[in-house]
C-alpha positions as CSV (number, residue, x, y, z in Angstrom):
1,X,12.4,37.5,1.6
2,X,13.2,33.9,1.9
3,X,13.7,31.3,0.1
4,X,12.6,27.0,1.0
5,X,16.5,26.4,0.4
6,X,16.4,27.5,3.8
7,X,19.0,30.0,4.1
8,X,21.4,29.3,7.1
9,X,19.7,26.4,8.1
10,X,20.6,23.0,7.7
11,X,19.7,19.9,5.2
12,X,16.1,18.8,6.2
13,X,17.8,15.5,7.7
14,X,20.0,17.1,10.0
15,X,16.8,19.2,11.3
16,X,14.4,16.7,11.6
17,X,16.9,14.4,13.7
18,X,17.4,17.7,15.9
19,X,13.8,18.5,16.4
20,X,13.3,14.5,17.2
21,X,16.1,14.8,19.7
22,X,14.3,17.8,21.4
23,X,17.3,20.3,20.4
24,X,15.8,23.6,22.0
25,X,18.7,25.3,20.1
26,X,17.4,24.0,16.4
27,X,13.8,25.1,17.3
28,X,14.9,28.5,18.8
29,X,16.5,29.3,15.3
30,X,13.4,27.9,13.4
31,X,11.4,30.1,15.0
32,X,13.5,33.3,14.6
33,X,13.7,32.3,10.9
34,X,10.0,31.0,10.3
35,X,7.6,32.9,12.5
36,X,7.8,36.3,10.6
37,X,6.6,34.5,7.4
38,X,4.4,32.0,9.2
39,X,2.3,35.3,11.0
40,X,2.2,36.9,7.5
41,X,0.4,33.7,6.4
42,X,-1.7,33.2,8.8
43,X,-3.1,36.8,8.9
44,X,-4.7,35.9,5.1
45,X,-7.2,34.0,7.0
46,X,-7.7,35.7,10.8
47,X,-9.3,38.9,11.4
48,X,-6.8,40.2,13.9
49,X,-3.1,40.0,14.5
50,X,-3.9,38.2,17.9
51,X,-5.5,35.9,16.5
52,X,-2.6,35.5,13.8
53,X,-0.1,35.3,16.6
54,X,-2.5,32.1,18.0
55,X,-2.2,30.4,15.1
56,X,1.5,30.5,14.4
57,X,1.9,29.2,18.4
58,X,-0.6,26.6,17.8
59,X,1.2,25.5,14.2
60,X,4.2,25.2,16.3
61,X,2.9,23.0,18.9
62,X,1.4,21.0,16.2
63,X,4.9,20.5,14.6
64,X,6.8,19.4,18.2
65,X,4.0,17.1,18.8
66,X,3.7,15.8,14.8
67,X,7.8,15.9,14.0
68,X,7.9,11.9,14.7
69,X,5.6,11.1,12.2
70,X,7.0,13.6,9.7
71,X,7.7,11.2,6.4
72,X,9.8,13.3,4.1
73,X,7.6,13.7,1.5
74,X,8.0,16.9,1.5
75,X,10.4,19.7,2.2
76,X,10.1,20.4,6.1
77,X,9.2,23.8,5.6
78,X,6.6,23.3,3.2
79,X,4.9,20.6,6.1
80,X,5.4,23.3,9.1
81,X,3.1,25.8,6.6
82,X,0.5,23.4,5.3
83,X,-0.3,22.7,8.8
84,X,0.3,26.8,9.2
85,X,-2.5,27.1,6.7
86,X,-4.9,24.1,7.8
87,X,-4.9,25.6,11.3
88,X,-5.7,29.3,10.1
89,X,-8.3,28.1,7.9
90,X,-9.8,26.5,11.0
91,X,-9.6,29.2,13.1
92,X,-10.8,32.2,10.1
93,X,-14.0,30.1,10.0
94,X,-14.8,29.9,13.2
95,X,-14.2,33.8,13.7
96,X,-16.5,34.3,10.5
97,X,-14.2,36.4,8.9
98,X,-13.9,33.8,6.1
99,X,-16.4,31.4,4.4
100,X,-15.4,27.6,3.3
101,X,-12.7,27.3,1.1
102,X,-15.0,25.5,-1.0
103,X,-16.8,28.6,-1.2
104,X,-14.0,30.6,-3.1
105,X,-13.9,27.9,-6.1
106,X,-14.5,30.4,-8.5
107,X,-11.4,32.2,-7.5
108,X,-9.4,29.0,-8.9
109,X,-8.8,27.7,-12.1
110,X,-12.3,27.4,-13.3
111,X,-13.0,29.1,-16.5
112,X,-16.0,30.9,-15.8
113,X,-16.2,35.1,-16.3
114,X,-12.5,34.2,-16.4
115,X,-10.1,36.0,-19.2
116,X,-7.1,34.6,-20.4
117,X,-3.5,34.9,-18.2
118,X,-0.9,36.3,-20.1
119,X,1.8,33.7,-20.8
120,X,4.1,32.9,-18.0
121,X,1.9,35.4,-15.9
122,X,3.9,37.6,-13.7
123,X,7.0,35.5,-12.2
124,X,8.4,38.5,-10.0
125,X,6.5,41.5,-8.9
126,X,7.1,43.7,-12.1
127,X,10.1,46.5,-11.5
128,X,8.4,49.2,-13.0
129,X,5.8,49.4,-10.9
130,X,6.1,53.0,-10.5
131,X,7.1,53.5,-6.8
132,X,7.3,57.6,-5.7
133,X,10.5,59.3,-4.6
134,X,11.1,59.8,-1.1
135,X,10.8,58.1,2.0
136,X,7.3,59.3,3.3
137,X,5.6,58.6,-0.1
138,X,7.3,55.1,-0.3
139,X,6.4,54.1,3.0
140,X,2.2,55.3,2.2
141,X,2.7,53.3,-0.7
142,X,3.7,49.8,1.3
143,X,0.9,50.8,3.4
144,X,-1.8,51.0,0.2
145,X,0.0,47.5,-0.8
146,X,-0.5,46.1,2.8
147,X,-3.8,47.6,2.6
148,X,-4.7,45.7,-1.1
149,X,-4.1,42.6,0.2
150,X,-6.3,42.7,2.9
151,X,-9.0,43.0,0.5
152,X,-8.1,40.2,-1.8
153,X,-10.4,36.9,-0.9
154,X,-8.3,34.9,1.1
155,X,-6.8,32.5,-1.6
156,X,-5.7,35.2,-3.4
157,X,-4.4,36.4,-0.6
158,X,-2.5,33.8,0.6
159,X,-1.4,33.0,-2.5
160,X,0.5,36.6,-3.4
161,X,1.5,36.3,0.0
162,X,3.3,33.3,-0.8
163,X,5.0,34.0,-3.8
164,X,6.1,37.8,-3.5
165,X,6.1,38.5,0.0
166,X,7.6,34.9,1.2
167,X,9.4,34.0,-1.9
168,X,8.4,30.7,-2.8
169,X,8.1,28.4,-5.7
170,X,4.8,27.9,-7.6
171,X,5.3,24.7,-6.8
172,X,6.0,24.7,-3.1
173,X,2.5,27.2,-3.1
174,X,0.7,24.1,-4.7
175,X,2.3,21.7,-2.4
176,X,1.2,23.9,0.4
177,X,-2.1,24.8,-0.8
178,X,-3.1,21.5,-2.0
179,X,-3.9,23.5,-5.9
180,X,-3.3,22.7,-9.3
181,X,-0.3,24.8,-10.9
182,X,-3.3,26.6,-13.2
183,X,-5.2,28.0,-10.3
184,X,-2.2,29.0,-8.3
185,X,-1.5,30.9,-11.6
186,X,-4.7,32.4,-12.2
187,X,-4.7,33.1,-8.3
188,X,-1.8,35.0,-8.7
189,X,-2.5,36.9,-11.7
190,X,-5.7,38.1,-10.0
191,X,-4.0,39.0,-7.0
192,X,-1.6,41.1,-8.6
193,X,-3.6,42.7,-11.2
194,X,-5.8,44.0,-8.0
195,X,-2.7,45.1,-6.0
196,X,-1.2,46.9,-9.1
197,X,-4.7,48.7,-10.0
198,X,-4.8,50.0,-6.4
199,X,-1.3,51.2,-7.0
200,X,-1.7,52.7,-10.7
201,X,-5.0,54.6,-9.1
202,X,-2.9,56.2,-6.5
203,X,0.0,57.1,-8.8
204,X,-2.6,58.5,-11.4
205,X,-4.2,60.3,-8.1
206,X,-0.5,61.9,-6.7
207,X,-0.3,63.2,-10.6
208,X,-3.5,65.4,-10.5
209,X,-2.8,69.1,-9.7
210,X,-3.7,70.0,-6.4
C-alpha cells in the first residue's frame, strides 16, 4: 500500500524536470510504481479489466503530452490520478456501466435519509474485523471483499479504494475527487459499513453448524 510521499521516488521537482527532459528511465519507474494503483482506480468506473488497462494507458499518454503545463499546484501524483479518474469517468459512461456523477449526489454529503458518522469515522480499516484462520478461508475472504466493492456505487467505490486499498490522505481523495472533506467522509463511512456487513454476514454464516 502506498503512500503520496512517494516511496523511493524522488522530490516532485526532480521528477517533473525528468519527465520534461523525456527521461525513459524516470517514467519506466513511475509506471512500475503507479500503474498497479492507477488500474485499481480505474476499474471503480469500467466494466471490464480491458477496459481498465485502456484507461491507465490513455492517463499515461495524457500525462507525457500534459507534463509541460503541469503547475505545481498539486502533488504530481495526485495530478497523474485526477486525470486517472476524469478519463475513467469518461470512458464508464460511455460503456453505460455508470450514470453521471451528478447522478450519485445523494451518495455525498447531503443530509438526506442520511444518519449521523461516528466521530472521526473509520481512519484505518478496523483490526478486528474478524478475518478466519487459514490460508484458503483468508484468501475467500479477500475475494468477498473484492467482490463488495464492486457493488458499491462508483464514488463509494473509488473512494474506499483510495483510502484503504491505495493509502491516501482524506485530503489528497478530495484533491483528487474534486469533494468536500464531509462527503469523502460520509463516502467512506458508507463504503465501509457495506464492505464490513458483507463480511460480518459471512463470518455469522461460517459459524452456523453445518
Amino acid at each position: 500500500m502506498g503512500s503520496f510521499a512517494g516511496g523511493g521516488l524522488p522530490p516532485d521537482d526532480v521528477l517533473v524536470t525528468a519527465l520534461r527532459a523525456g527521461d525513459e528511465a524516470m517514467f519506466a519507474e513511475l509506471l512500475d510504481t503507479w500503474s498497479g494503483g492507477l488500474l485499481r482506480a480505474a476499474r471503480s468506473y469500467v466494466s471490464t479489466d480491458h477496459s481498465a488497462q485502456e484507461v491507465v494507458q490513455d492517463t499515461w499518454l495524457a500525462v507525457i503530452g500534459g507534463i509541460d503545463c503541469f503547475e505545481g499546484r498539486s502533488s504530481v501524483k495526485t495530478w497523474v490520478y485526477r486525470i486517472l479518474v476524469n478519463t475513467a469517468k469518461k470512458r464508464g459512461m460511455r460503456e453505460s456501466r455508470t450514470l453521471p456523477w451528478s447522478a450519485f449526489e445523494q451518495d455525498g454529503g447531503g443530509s438526506a435519509g442520511l444518519g449521523p458518522v461516528p466521530p472521526g469515522g473509520w481512519q484505518e480499516v478496523p483490526a478486528s474485523w474478524p478475518t478466519p484462520e487459514g490460508e484458503a478461508l483468508a484468501a475467500e475472504v479477500r475475494g468477498l471483499i473484492a467482490e463488495a466493492l464492486t457493488t458499491l456505487p462508483p464514488k463509494q467505490r473509488i473512494v474506499i479504494t483510495l483510502r484503504d486499498v491505495e493509502g491516501c490522505t482524506s485530503d489528497e481523495v478530495c484533491e483528487i475527487l474534486e469533494i468536500s472533506a464531509a462527503n469523502q467522509r460520509v463516502l467512506l463511512h458508507r463504503a465501509r459499513s457495506a464492505v464490513r456487513g458483507r463480511l460480518a454476514d459471512y463470518v455469522e454464516s461460517a459459524k452456523r453448524p453445518e
